[in-house]
N, CA and C atoms as a LAMMPS dump frame, in Angstrom:
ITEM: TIMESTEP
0
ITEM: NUMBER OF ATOMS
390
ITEM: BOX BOUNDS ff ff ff
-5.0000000000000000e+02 5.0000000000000000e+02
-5.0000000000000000e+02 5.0000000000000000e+02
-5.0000000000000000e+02 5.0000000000000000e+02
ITEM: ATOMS id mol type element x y z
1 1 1 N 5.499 -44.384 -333.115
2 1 2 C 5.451 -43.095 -332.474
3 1 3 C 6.701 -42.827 -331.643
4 2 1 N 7.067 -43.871 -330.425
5 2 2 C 7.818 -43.21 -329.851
6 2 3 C 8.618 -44.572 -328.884
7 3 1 N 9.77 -44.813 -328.709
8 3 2 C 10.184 -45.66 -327.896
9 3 3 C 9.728 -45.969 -326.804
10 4 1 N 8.737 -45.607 -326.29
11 4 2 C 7.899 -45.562 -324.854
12 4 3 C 7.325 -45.954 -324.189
13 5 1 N 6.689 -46.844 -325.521
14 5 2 C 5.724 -47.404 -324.857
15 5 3 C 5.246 -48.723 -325.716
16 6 1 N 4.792 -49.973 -325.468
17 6 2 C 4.505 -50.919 -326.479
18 6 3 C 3.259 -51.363 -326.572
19 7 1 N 2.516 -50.614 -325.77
20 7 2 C 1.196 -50.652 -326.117
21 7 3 C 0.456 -49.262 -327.155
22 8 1 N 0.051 -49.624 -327.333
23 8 2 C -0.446 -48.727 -328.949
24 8 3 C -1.477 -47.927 -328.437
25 9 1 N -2.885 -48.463 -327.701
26 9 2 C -3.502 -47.737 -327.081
27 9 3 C -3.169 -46.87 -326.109
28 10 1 N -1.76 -46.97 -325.484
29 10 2 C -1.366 -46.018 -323.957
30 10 3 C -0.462 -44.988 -324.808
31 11 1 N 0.3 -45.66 -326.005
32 11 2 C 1.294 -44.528 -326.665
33 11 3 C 0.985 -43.515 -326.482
34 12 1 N -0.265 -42.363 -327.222
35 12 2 C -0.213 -41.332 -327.43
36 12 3 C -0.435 -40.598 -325.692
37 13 1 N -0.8 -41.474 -325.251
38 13 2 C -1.378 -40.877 -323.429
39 13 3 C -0.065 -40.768 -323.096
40 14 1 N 0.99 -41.752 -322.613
41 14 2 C 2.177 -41.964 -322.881
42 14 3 C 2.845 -40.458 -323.355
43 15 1 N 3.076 -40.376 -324.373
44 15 2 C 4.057 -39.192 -325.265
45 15 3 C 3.404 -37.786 -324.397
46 16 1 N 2.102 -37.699 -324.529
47 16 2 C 1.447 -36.676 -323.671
48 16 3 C 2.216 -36.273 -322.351
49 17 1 N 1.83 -37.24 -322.071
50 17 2 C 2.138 -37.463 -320.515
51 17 3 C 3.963 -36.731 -320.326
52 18 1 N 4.695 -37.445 -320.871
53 18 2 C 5.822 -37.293 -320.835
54 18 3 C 6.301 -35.62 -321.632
55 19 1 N 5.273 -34.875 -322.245
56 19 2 C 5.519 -33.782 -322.93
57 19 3 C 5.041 -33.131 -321.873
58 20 1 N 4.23 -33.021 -321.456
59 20 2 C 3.285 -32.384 -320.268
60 20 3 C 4.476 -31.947 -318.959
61 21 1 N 4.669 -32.783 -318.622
62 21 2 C 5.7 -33.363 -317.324
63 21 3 C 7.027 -32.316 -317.559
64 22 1 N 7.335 -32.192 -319.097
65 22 2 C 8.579 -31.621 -319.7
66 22 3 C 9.804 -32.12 -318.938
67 23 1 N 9.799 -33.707 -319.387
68 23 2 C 11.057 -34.087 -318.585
69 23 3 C 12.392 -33.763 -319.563
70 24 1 N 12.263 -33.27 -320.145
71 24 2 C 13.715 -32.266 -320.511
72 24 3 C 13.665 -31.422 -319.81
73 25 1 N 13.063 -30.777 -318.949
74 25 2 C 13.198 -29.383 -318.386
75 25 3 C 13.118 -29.304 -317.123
76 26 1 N 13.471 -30.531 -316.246
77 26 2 C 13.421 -30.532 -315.206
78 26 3 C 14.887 -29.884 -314.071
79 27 1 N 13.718 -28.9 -313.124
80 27 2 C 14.76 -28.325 -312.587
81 27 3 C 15.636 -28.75 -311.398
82 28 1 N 16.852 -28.64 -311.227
83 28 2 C 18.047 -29.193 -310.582
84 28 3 C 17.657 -29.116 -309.005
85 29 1 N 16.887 -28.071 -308.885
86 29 2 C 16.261 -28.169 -307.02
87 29 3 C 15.238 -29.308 -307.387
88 30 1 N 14.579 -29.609 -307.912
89 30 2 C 13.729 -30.583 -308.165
90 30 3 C 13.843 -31.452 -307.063
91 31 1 N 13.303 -33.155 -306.006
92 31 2 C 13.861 -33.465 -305.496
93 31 3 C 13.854 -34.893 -306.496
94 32 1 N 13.444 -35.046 -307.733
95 32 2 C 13.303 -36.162 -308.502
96 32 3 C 14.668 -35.736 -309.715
97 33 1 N 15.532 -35.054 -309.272
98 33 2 C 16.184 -34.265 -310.374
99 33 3 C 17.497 -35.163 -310.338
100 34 1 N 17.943 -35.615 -311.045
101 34 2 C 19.465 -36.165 -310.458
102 34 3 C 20.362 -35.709 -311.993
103 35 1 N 21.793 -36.009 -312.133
104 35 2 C 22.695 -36.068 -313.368
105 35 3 C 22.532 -37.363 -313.848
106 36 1 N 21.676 -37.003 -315.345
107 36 2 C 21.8 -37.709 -316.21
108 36 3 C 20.477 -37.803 -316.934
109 37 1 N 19.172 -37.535 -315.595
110 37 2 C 18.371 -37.543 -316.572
111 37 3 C 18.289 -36.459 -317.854
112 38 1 N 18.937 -35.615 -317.397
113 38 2 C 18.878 -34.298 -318.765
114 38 3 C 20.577 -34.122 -318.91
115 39 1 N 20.699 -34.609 -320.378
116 39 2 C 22.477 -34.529 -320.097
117 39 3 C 22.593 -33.052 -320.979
118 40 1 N 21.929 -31.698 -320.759
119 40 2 C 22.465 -30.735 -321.478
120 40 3 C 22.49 -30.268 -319.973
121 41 1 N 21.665 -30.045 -318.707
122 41 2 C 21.993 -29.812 -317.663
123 41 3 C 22.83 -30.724 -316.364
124 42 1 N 23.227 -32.049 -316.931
125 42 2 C 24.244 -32.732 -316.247
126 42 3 C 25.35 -32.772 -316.789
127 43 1 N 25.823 -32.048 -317.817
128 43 2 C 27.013 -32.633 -319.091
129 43 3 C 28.005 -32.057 -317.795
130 44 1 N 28.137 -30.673 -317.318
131 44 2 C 28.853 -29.758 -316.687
132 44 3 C 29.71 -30.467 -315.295
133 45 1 N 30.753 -30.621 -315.174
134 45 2 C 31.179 -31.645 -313.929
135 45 3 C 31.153 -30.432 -312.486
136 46 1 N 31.337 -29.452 -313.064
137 46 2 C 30.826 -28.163 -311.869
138 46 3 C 29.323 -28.359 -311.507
139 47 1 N 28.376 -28.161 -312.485
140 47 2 C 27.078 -28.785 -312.054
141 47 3 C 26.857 -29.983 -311.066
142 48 1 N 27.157 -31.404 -311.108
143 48 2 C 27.544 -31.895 -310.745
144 48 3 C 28.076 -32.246 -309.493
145 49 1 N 28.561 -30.997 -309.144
146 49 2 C 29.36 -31.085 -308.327
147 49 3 C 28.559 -29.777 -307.024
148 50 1 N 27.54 -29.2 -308.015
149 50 2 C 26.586 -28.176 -306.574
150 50 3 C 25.214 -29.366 -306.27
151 51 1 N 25.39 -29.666 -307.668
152 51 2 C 24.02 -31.064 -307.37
153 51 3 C 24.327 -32.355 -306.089
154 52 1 N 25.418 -32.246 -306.058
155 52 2 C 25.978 -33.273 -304.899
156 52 3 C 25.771 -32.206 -303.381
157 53 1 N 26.607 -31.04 -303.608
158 53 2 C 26.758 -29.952 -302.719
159 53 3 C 25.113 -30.278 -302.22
160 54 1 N 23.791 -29.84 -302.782
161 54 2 C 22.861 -29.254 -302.543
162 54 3 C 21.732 -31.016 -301.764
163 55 1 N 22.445 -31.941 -302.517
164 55 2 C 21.724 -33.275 -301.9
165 55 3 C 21.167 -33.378 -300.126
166 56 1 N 21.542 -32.699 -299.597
167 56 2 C 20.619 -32.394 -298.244
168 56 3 C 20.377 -31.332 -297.885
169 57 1 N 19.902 -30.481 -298.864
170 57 2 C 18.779 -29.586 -298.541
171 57 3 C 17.368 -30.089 -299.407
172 58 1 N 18.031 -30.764 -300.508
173 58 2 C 16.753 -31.809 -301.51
174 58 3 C 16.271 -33.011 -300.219
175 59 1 N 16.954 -33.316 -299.793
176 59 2 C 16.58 -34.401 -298.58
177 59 3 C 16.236 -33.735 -297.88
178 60 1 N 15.869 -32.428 -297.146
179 60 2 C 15.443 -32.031 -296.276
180 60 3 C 14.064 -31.656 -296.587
181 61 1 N 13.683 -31.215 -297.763
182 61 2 C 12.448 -30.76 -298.187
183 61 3 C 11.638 -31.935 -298.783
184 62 1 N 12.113 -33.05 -298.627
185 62 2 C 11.64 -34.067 -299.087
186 62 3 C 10.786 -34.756 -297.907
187 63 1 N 11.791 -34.506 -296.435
188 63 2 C 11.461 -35.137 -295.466
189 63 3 C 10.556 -34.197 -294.426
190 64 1 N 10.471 -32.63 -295.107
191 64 2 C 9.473 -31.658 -294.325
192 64 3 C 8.231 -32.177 -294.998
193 65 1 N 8.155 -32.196 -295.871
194 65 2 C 6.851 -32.587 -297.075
195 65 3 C 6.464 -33.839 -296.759
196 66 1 N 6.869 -34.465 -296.029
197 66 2 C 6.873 -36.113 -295.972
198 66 3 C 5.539 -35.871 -294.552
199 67 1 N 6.509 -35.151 -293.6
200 67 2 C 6.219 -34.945 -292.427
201 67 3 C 4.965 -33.753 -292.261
202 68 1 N 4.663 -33.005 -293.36
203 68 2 C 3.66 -31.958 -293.152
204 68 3 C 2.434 -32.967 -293.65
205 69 1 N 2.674 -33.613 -294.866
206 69 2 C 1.514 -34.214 -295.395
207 69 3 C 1.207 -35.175 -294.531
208 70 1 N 1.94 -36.154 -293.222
209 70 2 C 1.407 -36.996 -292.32
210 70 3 C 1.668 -38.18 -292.999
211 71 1 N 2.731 -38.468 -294.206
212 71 2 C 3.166 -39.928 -294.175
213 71 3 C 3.543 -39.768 -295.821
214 72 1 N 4.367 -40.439 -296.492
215 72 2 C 4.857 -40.757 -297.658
216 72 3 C 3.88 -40.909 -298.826
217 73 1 N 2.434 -41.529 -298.417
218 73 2 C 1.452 -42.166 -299.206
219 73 3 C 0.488 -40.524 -299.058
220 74 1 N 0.377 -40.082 -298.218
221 74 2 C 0.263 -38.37 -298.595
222 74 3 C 0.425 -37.689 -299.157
223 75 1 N 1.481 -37.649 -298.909
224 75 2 C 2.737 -36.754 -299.563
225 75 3 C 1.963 -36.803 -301.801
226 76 1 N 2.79 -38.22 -301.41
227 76 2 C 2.267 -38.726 -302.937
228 76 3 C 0.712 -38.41 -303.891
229 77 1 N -0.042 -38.453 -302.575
230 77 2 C -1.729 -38.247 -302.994
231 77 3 C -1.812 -36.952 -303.315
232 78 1 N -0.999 -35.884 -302.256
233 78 2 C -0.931 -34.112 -302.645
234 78 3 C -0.383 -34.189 -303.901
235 79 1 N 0.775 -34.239 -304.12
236 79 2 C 1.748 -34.29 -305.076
237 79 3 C 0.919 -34.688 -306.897
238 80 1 N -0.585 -35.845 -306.277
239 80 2 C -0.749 -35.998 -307.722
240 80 3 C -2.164 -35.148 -307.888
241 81 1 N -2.628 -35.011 -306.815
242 81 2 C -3.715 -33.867 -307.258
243 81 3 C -3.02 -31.981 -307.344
244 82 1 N -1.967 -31.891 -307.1
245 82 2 C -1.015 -30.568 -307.757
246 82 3 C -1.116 -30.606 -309.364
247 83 1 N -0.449 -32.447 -309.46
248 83 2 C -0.388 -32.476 -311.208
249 83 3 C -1.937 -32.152 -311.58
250 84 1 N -2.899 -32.898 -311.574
251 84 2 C -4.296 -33.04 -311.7
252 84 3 C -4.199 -31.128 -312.072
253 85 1 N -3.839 -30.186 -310.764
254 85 2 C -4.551 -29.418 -310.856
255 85 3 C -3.8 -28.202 -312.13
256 86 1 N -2.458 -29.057 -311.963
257 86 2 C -1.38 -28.091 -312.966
258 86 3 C -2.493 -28.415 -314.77
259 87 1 N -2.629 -29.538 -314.641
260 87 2 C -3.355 -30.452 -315.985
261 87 3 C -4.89 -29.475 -316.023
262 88 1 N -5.361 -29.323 -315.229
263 88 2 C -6.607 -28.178 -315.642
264 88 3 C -6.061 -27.295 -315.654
265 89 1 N -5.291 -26.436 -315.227
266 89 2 C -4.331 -24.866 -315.627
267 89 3 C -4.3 -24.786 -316.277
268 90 1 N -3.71 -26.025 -317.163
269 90 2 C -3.005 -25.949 -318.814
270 90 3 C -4.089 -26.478 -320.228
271 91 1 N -5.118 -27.305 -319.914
272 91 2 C -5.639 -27.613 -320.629
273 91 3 C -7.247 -27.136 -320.667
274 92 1 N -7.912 -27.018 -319.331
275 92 2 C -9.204 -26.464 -318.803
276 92 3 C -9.207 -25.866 -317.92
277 93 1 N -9.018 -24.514 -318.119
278 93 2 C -8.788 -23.281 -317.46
279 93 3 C -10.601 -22.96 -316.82
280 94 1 N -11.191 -23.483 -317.433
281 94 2 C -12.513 -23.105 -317.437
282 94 3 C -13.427 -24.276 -315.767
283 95 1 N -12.386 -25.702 -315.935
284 95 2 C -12.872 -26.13 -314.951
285 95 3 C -12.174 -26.339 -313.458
286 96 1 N -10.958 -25.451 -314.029
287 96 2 C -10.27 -24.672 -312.557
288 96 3 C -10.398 -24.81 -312.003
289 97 1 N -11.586 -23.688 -311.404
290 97 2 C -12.212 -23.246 -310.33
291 97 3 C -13.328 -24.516 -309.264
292 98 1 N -14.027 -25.305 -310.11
293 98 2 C -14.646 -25.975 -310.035
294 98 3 C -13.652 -27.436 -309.121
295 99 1 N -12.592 -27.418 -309.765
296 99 2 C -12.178 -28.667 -308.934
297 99 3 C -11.363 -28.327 -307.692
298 100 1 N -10.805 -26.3 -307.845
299 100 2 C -10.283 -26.059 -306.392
300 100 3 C -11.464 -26.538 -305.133
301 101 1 N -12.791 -25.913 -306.044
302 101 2 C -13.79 -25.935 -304.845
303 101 3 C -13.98 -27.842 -304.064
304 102 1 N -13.959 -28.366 -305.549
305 102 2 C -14.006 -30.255 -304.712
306 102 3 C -12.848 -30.739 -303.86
307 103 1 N -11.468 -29.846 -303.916
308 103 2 C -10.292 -30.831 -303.607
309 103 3 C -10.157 -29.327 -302.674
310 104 1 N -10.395 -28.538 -301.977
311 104 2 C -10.121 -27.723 -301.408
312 104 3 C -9.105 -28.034 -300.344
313 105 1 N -10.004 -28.422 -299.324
314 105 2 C -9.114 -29.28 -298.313
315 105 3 C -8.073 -30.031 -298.777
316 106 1 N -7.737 -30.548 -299.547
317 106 2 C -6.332 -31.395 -299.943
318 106 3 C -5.294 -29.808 -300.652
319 107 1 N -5.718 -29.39 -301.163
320 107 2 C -5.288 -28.024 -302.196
321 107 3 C -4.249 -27.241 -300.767
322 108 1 N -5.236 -26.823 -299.806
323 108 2 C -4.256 -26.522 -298.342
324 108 3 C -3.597 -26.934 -297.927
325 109 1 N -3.809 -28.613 -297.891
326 109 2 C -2.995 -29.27 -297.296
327 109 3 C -1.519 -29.323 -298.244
328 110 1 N -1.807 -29.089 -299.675
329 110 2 C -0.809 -29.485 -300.366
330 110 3 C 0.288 -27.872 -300.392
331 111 1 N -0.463 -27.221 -300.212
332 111 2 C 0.189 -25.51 -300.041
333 111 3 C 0.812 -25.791 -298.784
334 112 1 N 0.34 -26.291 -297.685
335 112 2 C 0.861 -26.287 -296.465
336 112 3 C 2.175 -27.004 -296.601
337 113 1 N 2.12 -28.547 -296.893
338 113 2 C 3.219 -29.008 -297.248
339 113 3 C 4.158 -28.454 -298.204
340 114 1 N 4.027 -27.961 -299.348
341 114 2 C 4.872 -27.123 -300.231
342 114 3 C 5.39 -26.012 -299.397
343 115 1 N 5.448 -25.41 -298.59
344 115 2 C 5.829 -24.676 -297.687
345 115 3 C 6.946 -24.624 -296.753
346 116 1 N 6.259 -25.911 -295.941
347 116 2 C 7.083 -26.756 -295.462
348 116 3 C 8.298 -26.731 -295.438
349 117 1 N 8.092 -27.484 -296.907
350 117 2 C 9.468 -28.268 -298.103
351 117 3 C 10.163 -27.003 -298.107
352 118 1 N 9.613 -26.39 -298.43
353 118 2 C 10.19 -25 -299.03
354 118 3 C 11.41 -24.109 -298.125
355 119 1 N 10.354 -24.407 -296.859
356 119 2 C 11.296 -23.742 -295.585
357 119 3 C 12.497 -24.374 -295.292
358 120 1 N 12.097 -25.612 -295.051
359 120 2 C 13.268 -26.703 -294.721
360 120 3 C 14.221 -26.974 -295.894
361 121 1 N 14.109 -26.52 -297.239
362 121 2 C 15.504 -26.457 -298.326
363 121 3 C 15.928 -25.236 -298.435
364 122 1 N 15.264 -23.73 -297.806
365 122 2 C 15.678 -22.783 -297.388
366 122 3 C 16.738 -22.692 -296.285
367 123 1 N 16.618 -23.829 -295.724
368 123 2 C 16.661 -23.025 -293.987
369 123 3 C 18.348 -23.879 -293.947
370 124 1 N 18.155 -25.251 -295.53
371 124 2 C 19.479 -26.299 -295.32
372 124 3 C 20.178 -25.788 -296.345
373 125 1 N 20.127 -24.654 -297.277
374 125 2 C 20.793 -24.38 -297.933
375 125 3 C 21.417 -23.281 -297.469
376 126 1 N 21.084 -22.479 -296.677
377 126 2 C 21.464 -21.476 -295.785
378 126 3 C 22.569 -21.856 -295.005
379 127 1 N 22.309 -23.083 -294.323
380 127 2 C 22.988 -23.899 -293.42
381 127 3 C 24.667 -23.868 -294.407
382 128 1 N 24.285 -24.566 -295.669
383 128 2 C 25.224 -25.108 -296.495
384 128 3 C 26.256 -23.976 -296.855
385 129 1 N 25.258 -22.824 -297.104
386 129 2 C 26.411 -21.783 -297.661
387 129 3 C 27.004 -21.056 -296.569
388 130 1 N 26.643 -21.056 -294.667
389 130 2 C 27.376 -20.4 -294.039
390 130 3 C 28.526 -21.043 -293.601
């Protein structure tokens, strides 16, 4: 199937997983984004070269998000019930609703922190371009 993986039973979860994720298409604000994992958006040495530019405002929204969620191992727990909830968006639209209502409280917390992040790579990119 696919270089990925060498267990046979995880392969196809595996390939999923990694199609799902669309790690070809990952975007350059990203804070998991660096040159090289996608070399049609790292080939560019100008690219490159705003991706370096922009490296602490990605560190800044990394470390608002760190700090809204109340610790790193947070952060991480929001971050995988987002995927969880992106994964019913895309596949069970129908049980949506049903798992906003169980994970509610984390769902805020994870909006709250996305916010955060959001402000603080706003507020350092602002910084960067005056």
């Amino acid at each position: 199937m696919s270089k990925y993986s060498s267990y046979k039973e995880h392969q196809l979860i595996t390939e999923s997983w990694r199609k799902f994720l669309g790690e070809d298409k990952i975007p350059k604000d990203w804070p998991g984004y660096y040159p090289g994992i996608n070399k049609d958006l790292a080939a560019d040495a100008e690219e490159k070269d705003e991706f370096d530019r922009l490296a602490p405002a990605r560190n800044a929204r990394i470390e608002a998000e760190i700090d809204a969620a109340g610790g790193e191992d947070n952060r991480d727990e929001l971050l995988g019930i987002q995927s969880t909830l992106q994964h019913f968006i895309n596949n069970a639209p129908d049980q949506v609703e049903s798992y906003k209502i169980e994970w509610s409280t984390e769902i805020e917390k994870l909006e709250q922190m996305k916010a955060a992040g959001e402000a603080a790579y706003n507020a350092a990119i602002a910084e960067l371009d005056s």
